[in-house]
N, C-alpha and C positions, 0 to 999 in steps of 0.2 A: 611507590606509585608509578614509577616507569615503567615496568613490566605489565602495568594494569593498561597504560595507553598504549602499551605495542599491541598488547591481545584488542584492546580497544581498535587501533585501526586496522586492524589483520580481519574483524571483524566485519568495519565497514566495507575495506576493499572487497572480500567474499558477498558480500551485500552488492556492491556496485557492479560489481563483475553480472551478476544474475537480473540486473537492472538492464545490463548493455544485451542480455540475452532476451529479454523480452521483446527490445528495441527491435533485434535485428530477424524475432519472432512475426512482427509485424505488430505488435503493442504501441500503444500512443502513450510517449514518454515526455513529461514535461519538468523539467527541473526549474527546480527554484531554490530559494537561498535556502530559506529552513526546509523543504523537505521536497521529494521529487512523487509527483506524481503519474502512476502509471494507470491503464485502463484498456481492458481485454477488446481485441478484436472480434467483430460479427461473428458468429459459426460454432465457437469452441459450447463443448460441454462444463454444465458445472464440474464434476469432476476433473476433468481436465484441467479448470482454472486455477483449482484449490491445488492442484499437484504444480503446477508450473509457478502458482503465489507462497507454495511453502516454506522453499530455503529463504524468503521476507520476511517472515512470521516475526523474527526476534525484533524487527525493528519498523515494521508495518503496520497501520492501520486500515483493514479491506471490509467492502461492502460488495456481495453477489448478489445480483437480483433477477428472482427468474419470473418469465412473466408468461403466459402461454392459454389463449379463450380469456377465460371471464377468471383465471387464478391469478396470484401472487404470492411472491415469500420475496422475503429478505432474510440474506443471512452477515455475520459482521464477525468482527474480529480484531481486540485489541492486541498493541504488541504485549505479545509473552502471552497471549490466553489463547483459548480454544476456542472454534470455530462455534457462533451458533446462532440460534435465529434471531434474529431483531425485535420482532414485532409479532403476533398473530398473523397470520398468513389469508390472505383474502380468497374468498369465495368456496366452492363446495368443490372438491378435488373429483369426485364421484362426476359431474360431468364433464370434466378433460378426460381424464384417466382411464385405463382398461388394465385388465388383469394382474402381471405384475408389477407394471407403473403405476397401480392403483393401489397396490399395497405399499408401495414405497410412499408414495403422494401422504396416504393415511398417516403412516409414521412420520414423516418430515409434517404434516398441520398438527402431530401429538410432541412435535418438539425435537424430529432426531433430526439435526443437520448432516447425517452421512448420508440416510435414506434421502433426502432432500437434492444432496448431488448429485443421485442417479437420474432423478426426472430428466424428460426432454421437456423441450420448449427453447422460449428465447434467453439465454443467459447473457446478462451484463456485467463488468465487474470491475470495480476500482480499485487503487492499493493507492496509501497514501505512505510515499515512506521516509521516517524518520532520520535520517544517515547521521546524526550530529547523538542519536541516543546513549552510544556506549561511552562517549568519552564526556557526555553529559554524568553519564554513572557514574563514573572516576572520579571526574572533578567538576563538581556542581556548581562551583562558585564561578565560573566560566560561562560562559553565553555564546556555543559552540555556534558554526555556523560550518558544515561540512557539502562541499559543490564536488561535484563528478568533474567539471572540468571549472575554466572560468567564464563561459558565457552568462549562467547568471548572474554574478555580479558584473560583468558589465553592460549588459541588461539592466539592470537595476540602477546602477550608475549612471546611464544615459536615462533613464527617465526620472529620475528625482532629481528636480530642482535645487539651485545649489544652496538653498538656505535650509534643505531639508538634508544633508548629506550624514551630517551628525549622528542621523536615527542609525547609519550604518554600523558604528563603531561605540552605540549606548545600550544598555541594556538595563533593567533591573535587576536581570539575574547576576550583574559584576561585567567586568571587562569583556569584551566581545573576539571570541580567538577565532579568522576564518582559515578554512584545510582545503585546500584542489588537489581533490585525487592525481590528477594532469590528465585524465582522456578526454578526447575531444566531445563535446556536448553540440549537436546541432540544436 
């Protein structure tokens, strides 16, 4: 099992490391105990988002949403699956669209999410991500709790009341193990 938690955390560091690179990307990074959320700045293409949310994939949960006239899509993405669409995608692509982004459009509302990340328009995008995943895999009987640094717990510490402190250190998943990477988390 030891060798399962080092590739375990060699994992999440490679994970955190691409988190601080979002950050410094101009990404709005919000950490918290169970999992850190990130969320793409104005401007970027889908494309773009899905290449700079990749190396997340093993331990992220993302949602892109393009919106552009009178269309919509969503597209989503569990950890370990593949990228695709959410939902039916709203309205008639035939009036945004022209020539080749009309044939991309067509295939992204018949279901391809690659065609779908070449549209323009406004794309939005969140990643939710999991950093306690891998050593959850390891050893499940643990109630991982893995922070980039330690401001959110003591964020969390300062706002829970001292008779509610307990929830920090109970789980039903078994005993509660927290990890700080050690970098600094604004």
């Amino acid at each position: 099992m030891e060798r399962g938690l080092e590739e375990a955390v060699d994992e999440i560091r490679q994970v955190a490391d691409e988190i601080s690179k979002l950050a410094d990307a101009g990404w709005t990074v919000e950490d918290g105990i169970l999992s850190v959320r990130c969320s793409a700045p104005v401007g970027l293409s889908g494309a773009r988002i899905a290449a700079v949310l990749a190396p997340l994939e093993p331990l992220a949960q993302t949602e892109l949403r393009l919106t552009t006239g009178g269309v919509a899509l969503r597209l989503g993405q569990q950890p370990g699956s593949a990228l695709d669409l959410i939902d039916d995608p709203t309205g008639d692509p035939v009036t945004e669209f022209t020539g080749p982004q009309l044939v991309a459009a067509q295939r992204a509302w018949a279901g391809d999410p690659k065609a779908a990340l070449q549209l323009t328009g406004t794309w939005k995008a969140d990643a939710t991500v999991y950093l306690a995943k891998p050593l959850s895999d390891v050893e499940p009987s643990i109630a991982w709790r893995v922070v980039r640094g330690l401001k959110p717990i003591e964020d969390l510490i300062g706002a829970l009341p001292w008779w509610r402190m307990a929830e920090l250190v109970r789980d039903s998943a078994g005993p509660v193990a927290f990890v700080a990477l050690g970098a600094e988390v604004d």
